[in-house]
N, CA, C and O atoms as a GROMACS GRO file, in nm:
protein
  464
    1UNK      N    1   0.427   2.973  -0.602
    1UNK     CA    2   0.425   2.834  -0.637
    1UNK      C    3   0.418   2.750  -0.509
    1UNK      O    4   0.508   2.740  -0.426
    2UNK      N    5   0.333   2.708  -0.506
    2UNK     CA    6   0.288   2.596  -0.385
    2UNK      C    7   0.425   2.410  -0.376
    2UNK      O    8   0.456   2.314  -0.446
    3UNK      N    9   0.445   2.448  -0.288
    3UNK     CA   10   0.568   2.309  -0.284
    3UNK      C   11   0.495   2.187  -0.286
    3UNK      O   12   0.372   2.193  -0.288
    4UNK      N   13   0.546   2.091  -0.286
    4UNK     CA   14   0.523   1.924  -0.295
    4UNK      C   15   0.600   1.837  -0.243
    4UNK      O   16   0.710   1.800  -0.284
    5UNK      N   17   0.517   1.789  -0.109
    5UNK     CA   18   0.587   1.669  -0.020
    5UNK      C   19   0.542   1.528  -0.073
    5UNK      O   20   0.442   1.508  -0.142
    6UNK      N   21   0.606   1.462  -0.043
    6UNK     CA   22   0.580   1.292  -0.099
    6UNK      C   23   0.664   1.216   0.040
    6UNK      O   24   0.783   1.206   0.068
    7UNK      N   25   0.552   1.176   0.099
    7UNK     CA   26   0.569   1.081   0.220
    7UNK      C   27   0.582   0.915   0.133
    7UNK      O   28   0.511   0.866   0.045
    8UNK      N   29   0.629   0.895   0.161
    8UNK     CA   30   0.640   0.699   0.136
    8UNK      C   31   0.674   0.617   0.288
    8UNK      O   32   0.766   0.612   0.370
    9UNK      N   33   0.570   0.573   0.271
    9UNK     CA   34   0.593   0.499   0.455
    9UNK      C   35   0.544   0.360   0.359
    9UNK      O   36   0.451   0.345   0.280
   10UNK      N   37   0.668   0.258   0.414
   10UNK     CA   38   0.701   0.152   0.395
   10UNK      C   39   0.697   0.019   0.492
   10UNK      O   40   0.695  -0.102   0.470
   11UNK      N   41   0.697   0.098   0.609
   11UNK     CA   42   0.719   0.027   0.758
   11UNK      C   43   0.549  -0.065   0.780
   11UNK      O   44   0.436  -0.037   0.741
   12UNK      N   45   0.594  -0.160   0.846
   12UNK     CA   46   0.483  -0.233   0.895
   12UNK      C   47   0.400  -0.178   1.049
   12UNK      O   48   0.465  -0.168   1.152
   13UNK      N   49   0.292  -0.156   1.046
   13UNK     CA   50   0.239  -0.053   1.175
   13UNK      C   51   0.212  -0.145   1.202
   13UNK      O   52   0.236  -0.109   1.317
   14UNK      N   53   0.173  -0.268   1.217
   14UNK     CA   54   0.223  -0.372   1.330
   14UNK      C   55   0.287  -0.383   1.414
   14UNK      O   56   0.269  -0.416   1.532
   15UNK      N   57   0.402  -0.345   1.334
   15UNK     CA   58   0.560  -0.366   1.416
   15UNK      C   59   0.644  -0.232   1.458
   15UNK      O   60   0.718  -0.223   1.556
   16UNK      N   61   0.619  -0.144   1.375
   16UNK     CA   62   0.670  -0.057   1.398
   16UNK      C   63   0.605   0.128   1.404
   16UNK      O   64   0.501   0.165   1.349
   17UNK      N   65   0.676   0.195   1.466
   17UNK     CA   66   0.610   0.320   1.489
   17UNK      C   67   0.624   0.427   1.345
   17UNK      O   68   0.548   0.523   1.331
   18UNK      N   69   0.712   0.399   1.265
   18UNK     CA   70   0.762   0.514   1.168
   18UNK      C   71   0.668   0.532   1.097
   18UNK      O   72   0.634   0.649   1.078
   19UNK      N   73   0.574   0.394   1.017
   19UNK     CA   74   0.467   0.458   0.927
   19UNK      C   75   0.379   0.539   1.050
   19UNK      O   76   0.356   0.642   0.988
   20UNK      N   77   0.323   0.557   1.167
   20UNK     CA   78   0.251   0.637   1.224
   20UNK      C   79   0.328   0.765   1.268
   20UNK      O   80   0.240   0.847   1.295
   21UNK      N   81   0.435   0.812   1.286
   21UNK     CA   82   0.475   0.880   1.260
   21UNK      C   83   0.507   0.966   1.147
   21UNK      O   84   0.562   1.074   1.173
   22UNK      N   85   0.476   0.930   1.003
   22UNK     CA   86   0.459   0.946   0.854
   22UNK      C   87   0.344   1.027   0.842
   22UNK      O   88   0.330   1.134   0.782
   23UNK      N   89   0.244   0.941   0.925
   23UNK     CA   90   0.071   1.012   0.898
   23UNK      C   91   0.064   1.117   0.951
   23UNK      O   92   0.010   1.214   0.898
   24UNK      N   93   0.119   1.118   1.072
   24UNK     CA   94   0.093   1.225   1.215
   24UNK      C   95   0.195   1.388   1.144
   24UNK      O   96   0.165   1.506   1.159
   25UNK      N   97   0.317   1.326   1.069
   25UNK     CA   98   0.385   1.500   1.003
   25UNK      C   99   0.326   1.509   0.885
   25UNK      O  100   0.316   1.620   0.833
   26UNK      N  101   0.269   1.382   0.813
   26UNK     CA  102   0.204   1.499   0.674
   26UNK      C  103   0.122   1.533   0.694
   26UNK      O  104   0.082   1.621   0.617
   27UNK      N  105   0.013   1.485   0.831
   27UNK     CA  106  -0.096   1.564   0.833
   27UNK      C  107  -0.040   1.698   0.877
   27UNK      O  108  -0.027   1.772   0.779
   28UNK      N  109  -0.008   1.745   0.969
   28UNK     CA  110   0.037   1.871   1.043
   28UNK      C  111   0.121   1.955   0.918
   28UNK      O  112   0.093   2.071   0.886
   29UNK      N  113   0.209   1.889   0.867
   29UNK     CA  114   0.254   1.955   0.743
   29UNK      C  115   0.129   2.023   0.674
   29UNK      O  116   0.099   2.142   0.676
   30UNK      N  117   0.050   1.896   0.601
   30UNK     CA  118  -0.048   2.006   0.484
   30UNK      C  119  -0.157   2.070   0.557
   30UNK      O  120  -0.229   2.151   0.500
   31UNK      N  121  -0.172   2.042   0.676
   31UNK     CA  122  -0.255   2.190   0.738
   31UNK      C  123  -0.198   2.286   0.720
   31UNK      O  124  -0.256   2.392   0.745
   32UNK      N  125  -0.102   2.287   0.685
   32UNK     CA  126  -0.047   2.470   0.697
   32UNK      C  127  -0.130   2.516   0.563
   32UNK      O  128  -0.149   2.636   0.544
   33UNK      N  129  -0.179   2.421   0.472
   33UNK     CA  130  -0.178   2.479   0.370
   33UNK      C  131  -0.057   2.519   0.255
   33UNK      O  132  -0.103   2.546   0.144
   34UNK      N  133   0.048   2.524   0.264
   34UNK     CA  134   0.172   2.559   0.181
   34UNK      C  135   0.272   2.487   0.125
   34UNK      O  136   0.372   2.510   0.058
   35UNK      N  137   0.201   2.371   0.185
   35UNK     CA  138   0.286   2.216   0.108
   35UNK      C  139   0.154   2.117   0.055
   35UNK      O  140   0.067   2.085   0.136
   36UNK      N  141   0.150   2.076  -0.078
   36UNK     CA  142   0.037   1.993  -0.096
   36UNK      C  143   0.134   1.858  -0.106
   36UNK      O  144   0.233   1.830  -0.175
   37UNK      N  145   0.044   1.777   0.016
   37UNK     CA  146   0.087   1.659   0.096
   37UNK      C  147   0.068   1.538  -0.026
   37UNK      O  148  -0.031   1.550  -0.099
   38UNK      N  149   0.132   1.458  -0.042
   38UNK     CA  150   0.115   1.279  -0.126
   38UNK      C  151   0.140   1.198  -0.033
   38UNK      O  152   0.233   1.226   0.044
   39UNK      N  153   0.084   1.108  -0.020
   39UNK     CA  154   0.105   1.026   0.086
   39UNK      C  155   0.122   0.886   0.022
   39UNK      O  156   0.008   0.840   0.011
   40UNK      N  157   0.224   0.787  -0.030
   40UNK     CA  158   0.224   0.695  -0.074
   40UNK      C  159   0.270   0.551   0.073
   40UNK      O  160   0.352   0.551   0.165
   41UNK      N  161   0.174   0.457   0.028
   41UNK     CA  162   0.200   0.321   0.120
   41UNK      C  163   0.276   0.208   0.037
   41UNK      O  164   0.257   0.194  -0.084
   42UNK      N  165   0.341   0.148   0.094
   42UNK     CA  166   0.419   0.028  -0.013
   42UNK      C  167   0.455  -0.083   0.098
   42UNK      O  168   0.485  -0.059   0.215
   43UNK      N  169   0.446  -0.230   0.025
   43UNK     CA  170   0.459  -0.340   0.118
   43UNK      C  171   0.358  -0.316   0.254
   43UNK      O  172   0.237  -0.295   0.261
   44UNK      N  173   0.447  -0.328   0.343
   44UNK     CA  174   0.309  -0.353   0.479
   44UNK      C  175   0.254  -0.207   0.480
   44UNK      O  176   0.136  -0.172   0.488
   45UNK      N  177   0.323  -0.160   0.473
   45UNK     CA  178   0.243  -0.010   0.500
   45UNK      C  179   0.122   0.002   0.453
   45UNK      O  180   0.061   0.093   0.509
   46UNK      N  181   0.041  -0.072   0.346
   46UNK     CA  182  -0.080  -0.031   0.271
   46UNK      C  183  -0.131  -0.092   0.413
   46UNK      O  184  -0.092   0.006   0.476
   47UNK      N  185  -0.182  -0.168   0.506
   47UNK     CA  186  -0.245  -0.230   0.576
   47UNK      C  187  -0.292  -0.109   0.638
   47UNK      O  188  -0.410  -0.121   0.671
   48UNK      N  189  -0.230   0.031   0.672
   48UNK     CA  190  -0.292   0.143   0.742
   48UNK      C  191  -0.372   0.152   0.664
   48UNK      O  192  -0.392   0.265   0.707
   49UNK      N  193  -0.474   0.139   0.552
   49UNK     CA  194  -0.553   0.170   0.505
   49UNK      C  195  -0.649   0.104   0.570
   49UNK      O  196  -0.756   0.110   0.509
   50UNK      N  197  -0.654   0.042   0.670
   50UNK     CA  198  -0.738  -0.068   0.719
   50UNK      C  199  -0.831   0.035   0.803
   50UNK      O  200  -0.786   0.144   0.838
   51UNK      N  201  -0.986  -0.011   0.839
   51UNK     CA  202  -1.056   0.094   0.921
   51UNK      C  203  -1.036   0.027   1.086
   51UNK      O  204  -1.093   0.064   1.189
   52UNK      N  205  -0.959  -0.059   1.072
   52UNK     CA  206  -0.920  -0.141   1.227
   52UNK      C  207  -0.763  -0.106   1.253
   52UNK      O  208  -0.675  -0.173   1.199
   53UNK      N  209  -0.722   0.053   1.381
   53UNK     CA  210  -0.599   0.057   1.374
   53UNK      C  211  -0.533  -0.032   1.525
   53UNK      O  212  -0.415  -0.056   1.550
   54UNK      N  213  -0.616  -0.055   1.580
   54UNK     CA  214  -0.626  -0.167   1.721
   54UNK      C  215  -0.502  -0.247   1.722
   54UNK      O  216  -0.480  -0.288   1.836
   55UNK      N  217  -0.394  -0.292   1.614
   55UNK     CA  218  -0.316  -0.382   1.647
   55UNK      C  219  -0.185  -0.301   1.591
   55UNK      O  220  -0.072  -0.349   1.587
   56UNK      N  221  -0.219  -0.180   1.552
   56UNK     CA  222  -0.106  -0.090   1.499
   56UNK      C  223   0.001  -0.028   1.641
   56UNK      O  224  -0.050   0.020   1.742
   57UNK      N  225   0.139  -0.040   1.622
   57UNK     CA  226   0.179   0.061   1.705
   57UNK      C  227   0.158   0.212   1.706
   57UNK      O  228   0.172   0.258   1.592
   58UNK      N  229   0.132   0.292   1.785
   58UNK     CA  230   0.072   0.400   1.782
   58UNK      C  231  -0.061   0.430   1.669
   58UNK      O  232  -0.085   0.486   1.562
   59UNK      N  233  -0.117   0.357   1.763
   59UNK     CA  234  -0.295   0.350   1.661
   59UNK      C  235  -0.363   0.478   1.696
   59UNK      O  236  -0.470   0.498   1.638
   60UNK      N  237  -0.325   0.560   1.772
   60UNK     CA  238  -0.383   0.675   1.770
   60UNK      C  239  -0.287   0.771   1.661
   60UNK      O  240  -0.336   0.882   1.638
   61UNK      N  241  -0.218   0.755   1.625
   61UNK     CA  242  -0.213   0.881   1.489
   61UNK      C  243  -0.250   0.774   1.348
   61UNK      O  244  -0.242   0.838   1.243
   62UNK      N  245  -0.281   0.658   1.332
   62UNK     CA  246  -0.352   0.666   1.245
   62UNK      C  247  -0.525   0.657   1.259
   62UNK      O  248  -0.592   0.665   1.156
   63UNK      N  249  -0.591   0.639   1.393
   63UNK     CA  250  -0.729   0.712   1.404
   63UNK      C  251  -0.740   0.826   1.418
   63UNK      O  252  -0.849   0.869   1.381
   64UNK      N  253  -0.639   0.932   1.473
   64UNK     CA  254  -0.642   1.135   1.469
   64UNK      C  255  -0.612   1.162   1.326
   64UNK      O  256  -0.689   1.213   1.245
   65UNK      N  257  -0.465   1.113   1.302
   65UNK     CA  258  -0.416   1.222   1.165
   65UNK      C  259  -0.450   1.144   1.079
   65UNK      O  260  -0.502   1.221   0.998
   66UNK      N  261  -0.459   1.015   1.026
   66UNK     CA  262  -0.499   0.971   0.900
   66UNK      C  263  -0.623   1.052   0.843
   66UNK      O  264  -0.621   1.102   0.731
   67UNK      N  265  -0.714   1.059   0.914
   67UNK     CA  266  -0.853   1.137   0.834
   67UNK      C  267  -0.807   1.248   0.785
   67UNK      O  268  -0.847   1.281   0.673
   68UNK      N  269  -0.735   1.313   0.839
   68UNK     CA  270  -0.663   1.474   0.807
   68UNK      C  271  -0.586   1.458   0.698
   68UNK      O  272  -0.616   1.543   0.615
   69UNK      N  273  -0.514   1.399   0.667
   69UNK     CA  274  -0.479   1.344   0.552
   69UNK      C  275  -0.568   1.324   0.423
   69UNK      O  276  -0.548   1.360   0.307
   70UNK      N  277  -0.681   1.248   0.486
   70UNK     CA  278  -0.777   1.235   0.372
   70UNK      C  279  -0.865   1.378   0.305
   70UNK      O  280  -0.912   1.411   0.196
   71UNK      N  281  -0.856   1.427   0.419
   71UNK     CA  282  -0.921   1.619   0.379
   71UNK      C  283  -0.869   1.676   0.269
   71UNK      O  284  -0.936   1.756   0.203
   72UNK      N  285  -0.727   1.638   0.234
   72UNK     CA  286  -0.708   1.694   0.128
   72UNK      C  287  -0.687   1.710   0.030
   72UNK      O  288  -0.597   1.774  -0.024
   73UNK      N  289  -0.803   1.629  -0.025
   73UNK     CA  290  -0.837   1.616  -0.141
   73UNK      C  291  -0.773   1.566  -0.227
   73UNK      O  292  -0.792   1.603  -0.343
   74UNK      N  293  -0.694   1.482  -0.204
   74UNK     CA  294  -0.644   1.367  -0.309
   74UNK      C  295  -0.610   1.239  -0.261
   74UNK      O  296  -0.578   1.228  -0.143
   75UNK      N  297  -0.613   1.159  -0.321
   75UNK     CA  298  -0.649   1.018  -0.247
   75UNK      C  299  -0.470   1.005  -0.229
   75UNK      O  300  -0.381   1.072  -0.283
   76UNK      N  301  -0.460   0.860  -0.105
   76UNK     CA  302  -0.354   0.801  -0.048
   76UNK      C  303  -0.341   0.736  -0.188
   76UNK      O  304  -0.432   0.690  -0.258
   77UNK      N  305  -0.198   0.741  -0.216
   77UNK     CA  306  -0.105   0.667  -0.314
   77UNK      C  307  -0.097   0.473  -0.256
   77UNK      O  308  -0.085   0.458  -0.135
   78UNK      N  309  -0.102   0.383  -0.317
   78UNK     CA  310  -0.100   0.282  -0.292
   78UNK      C  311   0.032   0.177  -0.407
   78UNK      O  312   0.060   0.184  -0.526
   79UNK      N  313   0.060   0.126  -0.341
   79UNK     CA  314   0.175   0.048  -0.447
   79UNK      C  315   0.077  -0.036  -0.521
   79UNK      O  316  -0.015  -0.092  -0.462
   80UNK      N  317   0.102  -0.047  -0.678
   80UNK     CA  318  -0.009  -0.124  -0.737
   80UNK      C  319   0.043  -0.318  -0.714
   80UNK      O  320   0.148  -0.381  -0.724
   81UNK      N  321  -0.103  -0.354  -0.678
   81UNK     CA  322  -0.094  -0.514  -0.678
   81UNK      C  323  -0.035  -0.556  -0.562
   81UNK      O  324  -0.003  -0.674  -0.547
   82UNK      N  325  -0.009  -0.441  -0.444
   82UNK     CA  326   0.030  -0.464  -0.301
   82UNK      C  327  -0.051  -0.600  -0.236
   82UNK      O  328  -0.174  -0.607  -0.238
   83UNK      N  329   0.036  -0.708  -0.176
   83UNK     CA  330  -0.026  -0.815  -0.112
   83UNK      C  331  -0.116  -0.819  -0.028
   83UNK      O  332  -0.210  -0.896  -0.010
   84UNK      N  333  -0.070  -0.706   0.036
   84UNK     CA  334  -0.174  -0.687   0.164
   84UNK      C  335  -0.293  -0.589   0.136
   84UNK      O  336  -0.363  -0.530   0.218
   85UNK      N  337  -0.297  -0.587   0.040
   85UNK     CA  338  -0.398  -0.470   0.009
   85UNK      C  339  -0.585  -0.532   0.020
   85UNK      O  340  -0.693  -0.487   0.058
   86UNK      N  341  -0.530  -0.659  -0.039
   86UNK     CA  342  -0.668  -0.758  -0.012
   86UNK      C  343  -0.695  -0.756   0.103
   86UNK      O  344  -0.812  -0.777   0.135
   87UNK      N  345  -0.604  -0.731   0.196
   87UNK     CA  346  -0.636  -0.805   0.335
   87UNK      C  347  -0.692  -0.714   0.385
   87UNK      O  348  -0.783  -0.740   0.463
   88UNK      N  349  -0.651  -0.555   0.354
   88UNK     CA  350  -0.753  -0.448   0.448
   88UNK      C  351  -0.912  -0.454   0.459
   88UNK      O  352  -0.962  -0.434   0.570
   89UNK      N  353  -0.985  -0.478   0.360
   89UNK     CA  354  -1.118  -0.513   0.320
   89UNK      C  355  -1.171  -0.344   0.300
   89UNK      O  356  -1.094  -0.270   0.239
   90UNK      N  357  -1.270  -0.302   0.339
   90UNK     CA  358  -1.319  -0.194   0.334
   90UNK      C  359  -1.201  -0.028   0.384
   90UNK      O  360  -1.140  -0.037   0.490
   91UNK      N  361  -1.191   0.053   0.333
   91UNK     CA  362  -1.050   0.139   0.389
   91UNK      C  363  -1.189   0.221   0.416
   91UNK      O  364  -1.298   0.198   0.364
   92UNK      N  365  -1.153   0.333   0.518
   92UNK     CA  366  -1.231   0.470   0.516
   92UNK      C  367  -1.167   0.580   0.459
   92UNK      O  368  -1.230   0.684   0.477
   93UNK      N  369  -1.028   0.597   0.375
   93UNK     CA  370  -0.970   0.719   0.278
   93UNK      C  371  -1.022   0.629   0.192
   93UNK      O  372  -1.065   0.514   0.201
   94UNK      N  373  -1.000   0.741   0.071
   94UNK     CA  374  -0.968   0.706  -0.069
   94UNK      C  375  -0.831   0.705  -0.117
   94UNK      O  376  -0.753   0.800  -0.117
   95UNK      N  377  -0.812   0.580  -0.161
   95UNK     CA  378  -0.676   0.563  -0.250
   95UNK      C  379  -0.663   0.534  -0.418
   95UNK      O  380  -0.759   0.512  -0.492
   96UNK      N  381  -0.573   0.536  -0.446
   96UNK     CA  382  -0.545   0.469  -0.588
   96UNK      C  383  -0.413   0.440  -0.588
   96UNK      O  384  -0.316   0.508  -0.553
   97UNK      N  385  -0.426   0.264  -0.661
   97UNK     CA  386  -0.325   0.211  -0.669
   97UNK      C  387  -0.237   0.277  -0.817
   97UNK      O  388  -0.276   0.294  -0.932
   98UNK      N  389  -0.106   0.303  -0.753
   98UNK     CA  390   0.007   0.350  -0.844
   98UNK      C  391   0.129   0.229  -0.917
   98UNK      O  392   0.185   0.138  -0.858
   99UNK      N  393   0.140   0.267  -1.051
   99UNK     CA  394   0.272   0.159  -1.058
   99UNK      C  395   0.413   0.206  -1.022
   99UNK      O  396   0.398   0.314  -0.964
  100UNK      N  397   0.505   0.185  -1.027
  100UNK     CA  398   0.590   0.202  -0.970
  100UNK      C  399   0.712   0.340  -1.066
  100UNK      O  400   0.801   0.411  -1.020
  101UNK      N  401   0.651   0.323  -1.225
  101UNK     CA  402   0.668   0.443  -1.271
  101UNK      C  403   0.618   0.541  -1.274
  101UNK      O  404   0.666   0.637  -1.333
  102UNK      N  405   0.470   0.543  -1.189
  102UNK     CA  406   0.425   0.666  -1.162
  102UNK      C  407   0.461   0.718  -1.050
  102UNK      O  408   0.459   0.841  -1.042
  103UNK      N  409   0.494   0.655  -0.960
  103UNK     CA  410   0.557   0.636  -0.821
  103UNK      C  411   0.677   0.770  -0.848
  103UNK      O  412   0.695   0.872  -0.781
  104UNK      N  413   0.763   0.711  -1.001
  104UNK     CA  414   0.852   0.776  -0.981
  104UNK      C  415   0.835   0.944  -1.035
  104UNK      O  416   0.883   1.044  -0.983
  105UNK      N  417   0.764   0.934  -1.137
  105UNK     CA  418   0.720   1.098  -1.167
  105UNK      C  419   0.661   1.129  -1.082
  105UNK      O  420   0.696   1.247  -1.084
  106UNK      N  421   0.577   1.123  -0.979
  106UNK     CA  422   0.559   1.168  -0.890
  106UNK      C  423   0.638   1.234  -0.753
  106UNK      O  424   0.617   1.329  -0.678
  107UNK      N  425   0.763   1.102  -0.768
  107UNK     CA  426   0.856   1.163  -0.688
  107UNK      C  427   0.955   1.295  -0.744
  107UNK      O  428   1.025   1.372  -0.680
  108UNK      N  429   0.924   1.283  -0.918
  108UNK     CA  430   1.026   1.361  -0.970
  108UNK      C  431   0.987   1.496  -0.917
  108UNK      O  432   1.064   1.582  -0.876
  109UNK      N  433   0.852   1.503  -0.924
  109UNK     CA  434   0.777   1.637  -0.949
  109UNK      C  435   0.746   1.714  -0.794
  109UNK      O  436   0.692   1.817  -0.753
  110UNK      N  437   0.819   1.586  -0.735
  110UNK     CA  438   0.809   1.665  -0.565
  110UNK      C  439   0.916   1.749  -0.538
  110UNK      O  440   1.032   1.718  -0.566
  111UNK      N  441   0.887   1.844  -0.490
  111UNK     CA  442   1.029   1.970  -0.398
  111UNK      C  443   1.060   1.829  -0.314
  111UNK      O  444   1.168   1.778  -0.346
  112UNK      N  445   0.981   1.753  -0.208
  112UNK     CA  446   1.068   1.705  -0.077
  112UNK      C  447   0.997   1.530  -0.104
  112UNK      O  448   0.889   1.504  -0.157
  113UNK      N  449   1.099   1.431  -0.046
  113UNK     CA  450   1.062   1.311  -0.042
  113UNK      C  451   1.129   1.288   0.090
  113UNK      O  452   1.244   1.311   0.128
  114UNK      N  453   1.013   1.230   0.155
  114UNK     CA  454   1.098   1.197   0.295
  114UNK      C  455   1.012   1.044   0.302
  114UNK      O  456   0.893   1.026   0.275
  115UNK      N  457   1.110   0.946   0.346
  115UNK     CA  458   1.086   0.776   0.356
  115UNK      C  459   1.059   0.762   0.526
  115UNK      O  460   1.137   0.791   0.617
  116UNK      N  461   0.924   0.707   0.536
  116UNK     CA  462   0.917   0.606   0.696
  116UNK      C  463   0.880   0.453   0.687
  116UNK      O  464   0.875   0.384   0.789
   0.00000   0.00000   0.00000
């Protein structure tokens, strides 16, 4: 039986380093192959969906590991009706916006939930 991580990075990559730190272990995580990675964004955090990481703290793990993330085959989780979500304009992953009770079966159905 294959395990299930559920990242939720919440943090503003503006301001802070934790959502890029979020991207940079689930990517390295689901390379192993033996954890299938979820990656959910909520509040500022959806803005990493942006294809401009230039004003992010540590903008190099979301231009290295974000794509790696996207490899595997299931789109980035998005909080549905997120404010900032307009503001990204074009993303280069695929996402889909979640409501907040899917949010939670999703979390039910995970072995691990870890928050940045």
């Amino acid at each position: 039986m294959i395990r299930r991580a559920l990242f939720i990075l919440t943090g503003d990559p503006r301001s802070s380093a934790r959502p890029a730190e979020g991207i940079r272990i689930a990517a390295g995580v689901g390379t192993w192959r033996k954890v299938e990675v979820h990656v959910y964004l909520r509040d500022d955090a959806v803005l990493a969906l942006s294809e401009f990481a230039d004003d992010f703290v540590d903008e190099d793990n979301y231009t290295r590991y974000f794509p790696i993330v996207g490899e595997f085959g299931r789109p980035v989780l998005v909080q549905q009706g997120a404010p900032l979500l307009r503001e990204i304009g074009a993303s280069p992953l695929t996402y889909r916006e979640i409501s907040d009770a899917e949010l939670a079966r999703v979390a039910a159905e995970s072995h691990f939930v870890l928050r940045f």
